[in-house]
C-alpha positions in Angstrom: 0.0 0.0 0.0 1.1 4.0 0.0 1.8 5.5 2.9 3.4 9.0 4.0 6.7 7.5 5.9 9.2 9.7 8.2 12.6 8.3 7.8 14.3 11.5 9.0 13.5 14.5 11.8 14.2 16.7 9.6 10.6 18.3 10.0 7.3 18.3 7.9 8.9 18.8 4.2 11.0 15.7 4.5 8.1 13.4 4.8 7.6 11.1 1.6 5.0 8.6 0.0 6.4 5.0 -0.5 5.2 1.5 -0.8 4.8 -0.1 2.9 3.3 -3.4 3.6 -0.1 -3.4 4.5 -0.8 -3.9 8.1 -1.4 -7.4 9.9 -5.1 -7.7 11.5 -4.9 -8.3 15.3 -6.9 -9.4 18.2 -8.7 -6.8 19.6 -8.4 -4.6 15.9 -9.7 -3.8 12.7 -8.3 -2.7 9.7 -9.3 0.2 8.2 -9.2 1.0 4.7 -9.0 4.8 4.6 -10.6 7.6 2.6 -9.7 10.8 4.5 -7.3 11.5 7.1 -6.6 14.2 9.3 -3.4 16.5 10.3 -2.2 17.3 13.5 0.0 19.6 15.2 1.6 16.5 17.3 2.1 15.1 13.8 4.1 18.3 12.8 5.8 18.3 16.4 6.7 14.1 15.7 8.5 14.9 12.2 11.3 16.6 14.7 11.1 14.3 17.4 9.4 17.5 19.4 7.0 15.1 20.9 6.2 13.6 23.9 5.5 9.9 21.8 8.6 9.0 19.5 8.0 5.9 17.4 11.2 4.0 16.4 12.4 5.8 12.6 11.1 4.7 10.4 7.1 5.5 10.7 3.7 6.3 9.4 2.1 9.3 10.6 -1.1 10.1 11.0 -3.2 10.0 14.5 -6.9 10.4 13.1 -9.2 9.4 9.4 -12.3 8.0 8.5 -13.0 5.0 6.1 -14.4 1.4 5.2 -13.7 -1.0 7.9 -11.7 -4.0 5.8 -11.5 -6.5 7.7 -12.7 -7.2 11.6 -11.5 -10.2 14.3 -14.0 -12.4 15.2 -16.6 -11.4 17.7 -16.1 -7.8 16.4 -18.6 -5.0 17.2 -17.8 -4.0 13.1 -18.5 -5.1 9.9 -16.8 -5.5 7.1 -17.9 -2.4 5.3 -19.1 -0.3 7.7 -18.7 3.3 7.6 -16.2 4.4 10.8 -14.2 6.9 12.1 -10.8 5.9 13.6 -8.0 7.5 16.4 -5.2 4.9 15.3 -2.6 7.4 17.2 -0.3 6.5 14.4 -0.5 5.3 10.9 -3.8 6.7 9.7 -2.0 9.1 6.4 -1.9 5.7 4.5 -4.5 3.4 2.3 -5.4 1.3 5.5 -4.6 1.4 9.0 -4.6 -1.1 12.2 -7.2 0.2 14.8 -7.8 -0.9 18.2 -11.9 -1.2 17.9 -12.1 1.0 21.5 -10.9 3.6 19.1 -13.4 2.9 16.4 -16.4 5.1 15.8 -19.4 4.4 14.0 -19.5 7.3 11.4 -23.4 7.9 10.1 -24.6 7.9 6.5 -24.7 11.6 6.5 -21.4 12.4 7.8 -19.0 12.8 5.1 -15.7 10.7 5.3 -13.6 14.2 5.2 -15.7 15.2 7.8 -15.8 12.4 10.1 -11.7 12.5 9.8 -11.8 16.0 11.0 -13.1 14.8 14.0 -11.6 12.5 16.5 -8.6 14.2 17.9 -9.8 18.2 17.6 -13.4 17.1 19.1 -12.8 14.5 22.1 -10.1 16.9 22.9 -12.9 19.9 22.7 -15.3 17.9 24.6 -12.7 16.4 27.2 -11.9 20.0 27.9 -15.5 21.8 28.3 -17.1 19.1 29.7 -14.7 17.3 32.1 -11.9 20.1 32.7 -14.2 23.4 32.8 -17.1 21.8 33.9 -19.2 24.2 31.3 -22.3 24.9 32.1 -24.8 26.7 29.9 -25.0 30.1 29.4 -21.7 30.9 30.3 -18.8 32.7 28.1 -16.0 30.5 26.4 -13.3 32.7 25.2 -11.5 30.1 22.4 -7.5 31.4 21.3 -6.3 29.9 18.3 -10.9 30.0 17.0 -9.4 29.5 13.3 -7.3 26.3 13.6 -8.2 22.7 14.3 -8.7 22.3 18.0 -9.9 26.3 18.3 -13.0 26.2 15.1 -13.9 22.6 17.2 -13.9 24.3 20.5 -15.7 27.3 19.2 -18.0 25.0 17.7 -18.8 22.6 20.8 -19.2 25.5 23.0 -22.1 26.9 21.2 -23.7 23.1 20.8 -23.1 23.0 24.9 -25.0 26.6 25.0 -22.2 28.6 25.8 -21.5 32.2 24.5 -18.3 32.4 22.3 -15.8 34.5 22.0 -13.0 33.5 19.3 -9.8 35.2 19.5 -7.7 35.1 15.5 -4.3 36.5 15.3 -5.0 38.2 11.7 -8.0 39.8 10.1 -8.2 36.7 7.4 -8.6 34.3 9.6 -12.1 35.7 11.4 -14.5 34.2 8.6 -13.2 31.2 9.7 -14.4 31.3 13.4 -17.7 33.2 12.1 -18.5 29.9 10.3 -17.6 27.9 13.4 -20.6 29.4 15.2 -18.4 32.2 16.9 -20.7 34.9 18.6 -17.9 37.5 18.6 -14.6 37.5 16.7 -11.6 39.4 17.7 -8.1 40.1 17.5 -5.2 38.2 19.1 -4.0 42.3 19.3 -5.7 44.1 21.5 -8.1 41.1 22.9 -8.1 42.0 26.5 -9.8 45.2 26.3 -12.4 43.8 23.6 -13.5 41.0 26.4 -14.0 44.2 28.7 -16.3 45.6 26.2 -18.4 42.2 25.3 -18.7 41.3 28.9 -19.3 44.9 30.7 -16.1 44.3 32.3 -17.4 41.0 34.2 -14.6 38.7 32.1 -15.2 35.1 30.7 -15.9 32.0 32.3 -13.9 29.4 30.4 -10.8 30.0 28.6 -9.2 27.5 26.0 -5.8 28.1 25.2 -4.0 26.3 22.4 -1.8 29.0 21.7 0.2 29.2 25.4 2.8 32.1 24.4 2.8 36.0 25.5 -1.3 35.8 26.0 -1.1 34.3 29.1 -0.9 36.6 31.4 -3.9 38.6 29.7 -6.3 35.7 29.4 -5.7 35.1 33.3 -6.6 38.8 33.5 -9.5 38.4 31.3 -11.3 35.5 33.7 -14.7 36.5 35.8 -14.4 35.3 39.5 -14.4 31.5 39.4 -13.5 31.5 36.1 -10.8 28.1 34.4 -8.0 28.7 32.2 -8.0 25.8 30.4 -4.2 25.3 29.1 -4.7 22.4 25.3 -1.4 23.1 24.3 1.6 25.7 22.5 1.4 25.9 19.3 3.3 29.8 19.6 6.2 27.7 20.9 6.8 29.5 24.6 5.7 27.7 27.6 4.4 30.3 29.8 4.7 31.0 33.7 2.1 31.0 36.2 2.6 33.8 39.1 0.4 31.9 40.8 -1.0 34.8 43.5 -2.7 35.9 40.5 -4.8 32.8 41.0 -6.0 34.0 44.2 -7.2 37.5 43.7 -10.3 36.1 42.0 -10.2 32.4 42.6 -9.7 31.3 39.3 -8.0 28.3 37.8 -5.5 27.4 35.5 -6.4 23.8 34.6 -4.3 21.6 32.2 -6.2 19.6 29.7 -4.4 16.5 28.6 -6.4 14.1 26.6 -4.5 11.4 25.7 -2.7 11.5 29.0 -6.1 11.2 30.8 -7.6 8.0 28.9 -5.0 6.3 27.3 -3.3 4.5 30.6 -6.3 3.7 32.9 -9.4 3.6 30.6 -9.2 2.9 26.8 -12.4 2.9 26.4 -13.2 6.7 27.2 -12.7 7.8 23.6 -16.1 5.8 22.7 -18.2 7.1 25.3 -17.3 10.5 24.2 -18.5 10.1 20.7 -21.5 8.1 21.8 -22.2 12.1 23.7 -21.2 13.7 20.8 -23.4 11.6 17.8 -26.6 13.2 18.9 -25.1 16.5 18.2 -23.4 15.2 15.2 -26.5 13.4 14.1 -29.1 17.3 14.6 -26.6 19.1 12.8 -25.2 20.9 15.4 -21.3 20.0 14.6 -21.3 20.4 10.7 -18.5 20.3 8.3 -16.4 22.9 8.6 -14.1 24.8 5.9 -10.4 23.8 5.8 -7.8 22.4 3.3 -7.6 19.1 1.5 -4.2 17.6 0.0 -4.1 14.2 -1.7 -1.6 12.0 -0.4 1.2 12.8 -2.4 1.1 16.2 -1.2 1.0 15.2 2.0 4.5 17.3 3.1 2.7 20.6 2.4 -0.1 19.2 4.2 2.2 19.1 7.4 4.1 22.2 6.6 0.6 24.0 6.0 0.0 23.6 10.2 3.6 24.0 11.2 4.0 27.5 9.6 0.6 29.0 10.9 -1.0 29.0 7.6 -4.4 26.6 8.2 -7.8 27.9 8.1 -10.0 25.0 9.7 -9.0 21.8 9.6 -6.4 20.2 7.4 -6.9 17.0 6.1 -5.4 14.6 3.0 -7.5 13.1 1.0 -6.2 9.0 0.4 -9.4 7.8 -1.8 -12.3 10.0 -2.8 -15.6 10.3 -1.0 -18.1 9.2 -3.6 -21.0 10.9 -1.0 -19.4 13.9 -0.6 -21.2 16.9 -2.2 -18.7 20.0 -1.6 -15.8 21.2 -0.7 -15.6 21.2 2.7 -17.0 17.1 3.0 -20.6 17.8 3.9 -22.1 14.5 2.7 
């Protein structure tokens, strides 16, 4: 089969297509044969052994696709040919990929196989952090950093499903049609963003903040949090890990609260990935999570793909295309 392969860490562009064998079914597995997978920043962060998981050189990347289910062990839950959406962790930016079945999701008829790929990392992670880490409750204020990439549009987006008011925070002008179509309630500027959270909230400050970005906003997002309020800290994509002065923490009892998904699930309970999509199909199912604009490579591209995230260039979610979506009716994978 084709696969993207990273024989080097020499960073995104030195990732290449080659022949690989095709996996081995085992217990416990299926094997997917995949139409769309998606791009992550970890992936980027992997390509330079930046990462806290470093698989042995060489390796197929890719933690997240939809597809056909090929082949199942007996007593599977699947069947051949069922429609799914996968979190392999590794492996998934090739024509079929090993999947333990806890991290197999049943993908509906509706649902696009570019935008079911979109889905599994960016949206457990979303859900993991309003849900579990903020404890959202409806009717209060997210403020999302980062509201035009991959984890920021699915935050944005799962916020409003949960009832929550949005505020998405873009660092360039471009980029705010991009959190509009999320379901942002209010755009604004990475620039400036403090003061314009004064104005939307009268002063009162935000309830939830989600933090991708880390980096010099820190310090101003703490400052923007209402009395109780969670800084909810997803990862660093501007590079700098910043410092707490954590008296700041006590002059309005907020909370900086780190949201690590795979570090929650994947040594004690395996099967935690499937009980969040089981929550999030009926929101999948009414429409309330829909396809959302982003770029699409074919595999052979699949170097830009990466390089397309790790220079701060994506709009959405990036995804490569491995075999095309015969349902799919336009350009952003709404089926």
């Amino acid at each position: 089969m084709r696969a993207a392969r990273v024989t080097s860490l020499d960073g995104p562009r030195a990732v290449t297509v080659a022949e690989t064998p095709v996996p081995v079914l085992r217990p416990g597995h299926a094997l997917v044969d995949v139409h769309e997978a998606g791009v992550s920043f970890p992936d980027v962060l992997m390509t330079r052994g930046q990462y806290q998981v470093r698989p042995e050189l060489p390796y197929v990347p890719g933690a997240e696709c939809a597809g056909v289910v090929r082949e199942v062990a007996e007593g599977s839950a699947f069947a051949v040919g069922d429609r799914v959406a996968a979190f392999p962790t590794a492996g998934a930016l090739a024509e079929t990929v090993l999947v333990p079945e806890t991290l197999t999701f049943p993908l509906p008829d509706a649902v696009s196989f570019r935008h079911g790929a979109t889905l599994p990392m960016n949206h457990l992670t979303a859900h993991f952090a309003l849900t579990r880490r903020a404890r959202l409750a409806p009717g209060e204020t997210v403020l999302v950093h980062g509201a035009a990439g991959g984890v920021g549009t699915a935050a944005v987006q799962l916020a409003r499903a949960l009832d929550a008011r949005v505020v998405a925070v873009v660092s360039t002008a471009d980029k705010v049609a991009t959190a509009e179509a999320a379901g942002a309630h209010h755009v604004v500027l990475a620039d400036g963003f403090r003061s314009a959270v004064d104005d939307l909230t009268g002063g009162r400050g935000v309830d939830v903040v989600v933090d991708p970005v880390g980096g010099d906003r820190f310090t101003d997002s703490l400052r923007c949090l209402a009395p109780e309020g969670r800084l909810l800290v997803v990862g660093f994509t501007a590079g700098e890990i910043p410092q707490v002065r954590v008296n700041r923490l006590l002059l309005t009892n907020v909370s900086v609260v780190g949201v690590g998904w795979g570090a929650f699930w994947m040594p004690a309970d395996p099967t935690y990935p499937r009980r969040q999509w089981d929550e999030l199909l009926p929101l999948l199912e009414a429409g309330a999570l829909p396809a959302l604009p982003g770029t699409r490579h074919p595999l052979d591209d699949v170097a830009e793909a990466l390089a397309e995230l790790d220079e701060r260039r994506a709009r959405g979610k990036v995804t490569v295309t491995v075999r095309p979506d015969p349902g799919a009716t336009d350009g952003v994978g709404t089926a």
